[in-house]
N, C-alpha and C positions, 0 to 999 in steps of 0.2 A: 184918231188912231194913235195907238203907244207903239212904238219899234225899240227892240232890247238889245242891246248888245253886251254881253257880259265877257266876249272870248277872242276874238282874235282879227274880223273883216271890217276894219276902222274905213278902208278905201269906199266898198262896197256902201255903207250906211252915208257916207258922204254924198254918191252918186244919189239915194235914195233921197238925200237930203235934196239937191238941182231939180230932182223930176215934183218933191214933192211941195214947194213953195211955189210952182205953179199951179198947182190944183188947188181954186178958190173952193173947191164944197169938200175938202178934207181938212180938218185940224188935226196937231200932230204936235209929238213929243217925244223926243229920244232919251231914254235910262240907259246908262252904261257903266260897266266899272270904271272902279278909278284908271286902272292899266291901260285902258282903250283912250280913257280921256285927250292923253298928251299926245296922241296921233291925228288927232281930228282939229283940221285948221280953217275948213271951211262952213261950218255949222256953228251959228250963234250961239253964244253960251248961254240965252233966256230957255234956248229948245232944248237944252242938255241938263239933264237931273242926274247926278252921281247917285250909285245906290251900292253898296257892299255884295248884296245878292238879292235875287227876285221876289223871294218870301217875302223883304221891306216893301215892295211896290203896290199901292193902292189903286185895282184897278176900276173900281167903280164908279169914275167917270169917264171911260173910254168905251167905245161903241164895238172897235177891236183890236187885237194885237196882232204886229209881225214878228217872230222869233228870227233875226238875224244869223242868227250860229246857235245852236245846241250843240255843243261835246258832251258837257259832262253837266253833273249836280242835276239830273234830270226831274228826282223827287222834289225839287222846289219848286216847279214847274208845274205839279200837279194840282192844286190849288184855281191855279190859272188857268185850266187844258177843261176843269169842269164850270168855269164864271163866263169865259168869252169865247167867240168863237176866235179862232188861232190860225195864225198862217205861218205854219215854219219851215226855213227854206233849209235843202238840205245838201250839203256840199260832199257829204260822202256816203255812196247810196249805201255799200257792203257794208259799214257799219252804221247805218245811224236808220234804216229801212227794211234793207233785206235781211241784218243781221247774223253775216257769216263770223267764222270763229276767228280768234288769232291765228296767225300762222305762227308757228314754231321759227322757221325761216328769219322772219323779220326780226324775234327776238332776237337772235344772235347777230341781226347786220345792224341793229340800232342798238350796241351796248352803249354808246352814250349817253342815251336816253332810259335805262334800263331803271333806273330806280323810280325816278318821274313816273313813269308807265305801270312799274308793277303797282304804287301806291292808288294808282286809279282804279287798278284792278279789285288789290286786296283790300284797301282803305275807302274808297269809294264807292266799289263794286259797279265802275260803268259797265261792266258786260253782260248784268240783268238787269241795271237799272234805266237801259238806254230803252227798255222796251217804253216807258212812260210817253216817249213820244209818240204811238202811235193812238193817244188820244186826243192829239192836236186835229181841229176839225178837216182843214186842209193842209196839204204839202206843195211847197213850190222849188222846182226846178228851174238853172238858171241858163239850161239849152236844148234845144231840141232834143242831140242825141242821146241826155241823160236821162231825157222824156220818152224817147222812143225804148230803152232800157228798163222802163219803169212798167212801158206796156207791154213788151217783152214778156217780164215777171209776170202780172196780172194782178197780183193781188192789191193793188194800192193805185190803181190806174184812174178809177171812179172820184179818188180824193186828191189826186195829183194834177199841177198844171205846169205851164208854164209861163215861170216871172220872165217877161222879158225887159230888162234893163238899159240895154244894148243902145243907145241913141248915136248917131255921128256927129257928134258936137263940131269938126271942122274938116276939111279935106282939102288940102293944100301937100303941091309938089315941092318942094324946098329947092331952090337957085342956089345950089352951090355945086363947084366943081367936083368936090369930095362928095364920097357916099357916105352918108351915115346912115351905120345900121345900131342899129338901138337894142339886146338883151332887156325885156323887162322882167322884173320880180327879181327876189332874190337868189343869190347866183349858190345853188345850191345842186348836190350832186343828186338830192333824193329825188328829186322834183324834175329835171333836165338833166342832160349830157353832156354835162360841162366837162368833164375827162376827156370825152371826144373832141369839141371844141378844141382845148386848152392842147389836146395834142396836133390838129391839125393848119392853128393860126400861123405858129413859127416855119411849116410847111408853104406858106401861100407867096407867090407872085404875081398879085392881082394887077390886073390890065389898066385897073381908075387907083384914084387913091380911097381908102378905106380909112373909116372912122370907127373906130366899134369901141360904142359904151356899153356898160356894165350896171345897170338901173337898178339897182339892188344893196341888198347887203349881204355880206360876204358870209356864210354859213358858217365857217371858224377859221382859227390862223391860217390853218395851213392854206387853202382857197385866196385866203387876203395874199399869203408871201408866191402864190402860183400868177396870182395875178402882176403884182409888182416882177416879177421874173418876166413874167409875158414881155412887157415893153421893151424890153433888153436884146429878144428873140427873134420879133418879127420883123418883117423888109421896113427899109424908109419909106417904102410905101402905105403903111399902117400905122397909125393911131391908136392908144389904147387909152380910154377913161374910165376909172370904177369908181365904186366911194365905199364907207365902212362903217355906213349907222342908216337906221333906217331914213327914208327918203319922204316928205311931204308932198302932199296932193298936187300942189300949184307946183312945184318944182320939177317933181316929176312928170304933172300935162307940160310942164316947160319944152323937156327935154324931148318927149317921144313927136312935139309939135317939129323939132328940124332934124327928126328921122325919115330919110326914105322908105327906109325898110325894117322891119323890126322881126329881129329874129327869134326862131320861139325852137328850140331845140327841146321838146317835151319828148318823156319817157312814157314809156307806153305801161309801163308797172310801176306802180308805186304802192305806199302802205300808208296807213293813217291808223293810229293805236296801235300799233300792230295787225292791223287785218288787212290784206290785200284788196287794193284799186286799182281799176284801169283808168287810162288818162281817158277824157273825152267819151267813157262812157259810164261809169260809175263815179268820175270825181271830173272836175270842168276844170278847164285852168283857165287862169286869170289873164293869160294873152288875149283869149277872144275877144275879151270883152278891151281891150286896149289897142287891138286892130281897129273894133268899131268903133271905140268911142273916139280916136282919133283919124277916123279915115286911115288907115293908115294897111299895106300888102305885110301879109307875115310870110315869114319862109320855115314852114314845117315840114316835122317829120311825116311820112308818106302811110306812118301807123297812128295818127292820128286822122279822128272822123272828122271830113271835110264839113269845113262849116257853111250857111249860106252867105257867101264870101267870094270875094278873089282872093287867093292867095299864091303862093310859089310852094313846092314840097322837091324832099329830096328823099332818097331810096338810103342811102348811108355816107360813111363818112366818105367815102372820094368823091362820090357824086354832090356831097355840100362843097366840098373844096372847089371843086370842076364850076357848082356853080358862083361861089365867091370871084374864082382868080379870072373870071369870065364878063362880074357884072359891068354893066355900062351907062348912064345917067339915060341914053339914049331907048334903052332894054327897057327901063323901070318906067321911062315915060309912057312907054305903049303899054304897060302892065297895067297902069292907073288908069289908061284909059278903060279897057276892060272891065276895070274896076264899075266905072261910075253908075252902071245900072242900078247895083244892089245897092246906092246910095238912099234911094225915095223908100227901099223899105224900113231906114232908119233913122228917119226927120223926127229931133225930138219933139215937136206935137201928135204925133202919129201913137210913138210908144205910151207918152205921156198922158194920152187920152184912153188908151188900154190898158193900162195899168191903173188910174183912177177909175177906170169900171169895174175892175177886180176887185181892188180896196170898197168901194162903196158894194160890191155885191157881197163880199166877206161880214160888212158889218147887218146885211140884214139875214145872215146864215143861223140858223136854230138849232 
């Protein structure tokens, strides 16, 4: 099998890479741009072929392919969409499936981006040219509720599944007197509520002591100079660590391994191109999949679709505060307890052997 990466889920193709050197009756090979390259720390470089764009790629020895990300350049794809059968996963259903318009809206709340975006428009023409995806043979989704949205729709239910990825690589309570709660991804306003956040920390008088990292990179100065202010603000009871470049694979399972709790402050609206998403049901965020893959309780917002999970959620910002200045190491142990049911549905041999029957049924698809 070939897996493409040409755009932007360096993480995601790494995980791909753990499940998929265990599958003796698949062979495989990862293409990627150069841009992707330098983030990728845990995939051998024999399995990695640099390629400029997908039109270079010669697929006539491969049985099938997985499209990792499609954004854009979607007409070079086409080549490909009529030689193999395709599995392309799709991280944002409104634009890249269902198809809705821009909003107006988002142009003007993303003038930073504003010229980047129009050029895809008017130079690239992604917004008729994204339709070339739907002659990829299948579509995979990377969670239930974005699958349950999809049947919803109707129209693409028949060709859509879902990739599950999801494994518990470790589940471990951390021995330490302090809590660390762990933010992952980058610390960005479009994406999370980090304004709420960033207003409510200098507010807390928590009962334990808190550690809260910052597992990301800082979206631009101003985030970077809010953050360094933080430290100065909150009780000697709080801790602050961020960083200011992106984060590698191993360092970051470093960090979220001696977090208790990993906070996931997701927005319930967001946009991609400009077209309007919802979190958790037309676009997935990348907490879930770092609760599971580390064992690990999130503490979400209460507008986000509960996953098959334990987790903690909160109504708004006084009720996060309420429960920050509240937690207990004693709280979180009974929480994990809790937890451990929905462990056995995430043994990675379980996912690993379902997923390598997807792949091998993908390559005998007509």
């Amino acid at each position: 099998d070939l897996f493409i990466e040409m755009e932007t889920h360096s993480a995601l193709l790494e995980q791909w890479y753990f499940l998929l050197k265990e599958m003796p009756s698949i062979e495989f090979e990862f293409f990627v741009h150069e841009k992707v390259l330098h983030k990728l720390s845990s995939i051998p470089k024999e399995k990695i072929t640099v390629v400029p764009s997908v039109s270079e790629i010669s697929f006539s020895d491969f049985d099938a392919v997985v499209i990792n990300t499609l954004h854009r350049n979607f007409e070079h794809y086409q080549t490909l969409f009529e030689q193999k059968p395709v599995l392309c996963l799709l991280h944002n259903l409104n634009f890249s499936l269902f198809f809705q318009s821009i909003s107006w809206r988002n142009v003007f709340k993303e003038k930073e981006r504003f010229t980047y975006f129009l050029k895809l428009y008017l130079k690239e023409k992604v917004g008729s040219h994204r339709k070339h995806i739907l002659k990829a043979k299948q579509f995979g989704v990377l969670s239930k509720s974005l699958h349950d949205e999809v049947i919803r729709n109707g129209k693409f239910a028949n060709r859509t599944e879902i990739i599950q990825m999801n494994y518990c690589q470790s589940n471990t309570f951390p021995a330490s007197e302090t809590i660390n709660i762990v933010m992952p991804g980058n610390v960005s306003n479009k994406r999370k509520d980090v304004a709420m956040l960033f207003s409510i920390l200098p507010k807390l008088a928590p009962k334990s002591k808190l550690h809260f990292t910052f597992l990301g990179k800082p979206e631009n100065d101003t985030v970077l100079q809010q953050l360094e202010a933080l430290k100065q603000k909150c009780s000697s009871q709080i801790e602050i660590t961020h960083y200011h470049r992106f984060i590698p694979w191993e360092e970051y399972s470093r960090v979220i391994a001696k977090a208790h709790l990993l906070l996931c402050p997701i927005k319930a609206q967001t946009s991609f191109y400009w077209v309007d998403e919802s979190y958790g049901t037309t676009k997935i965020s990348g907490s879930e999949a770092d609760c599971i893959h580390n064992g690990k309780i999130g503490l979400f917002p209460t507008s986000y679709p509960k996953m098959n999970w334990h987790n903690l959620y909160y109504e708004n910002a006084s009720d996060l505060e309420f429960i920050l200045n509240n937690l207990t190491n004693e709280q979180l142990a009974f929480e994990y307890e809790k937890l451990q049911p929905y462990l056995q549905q995430y043994t990675f041999e379980s996912v690993k052997t379902n997923l390598e029957n997807q792949l091998l049924a993908l390559a005998t698809t007509i």
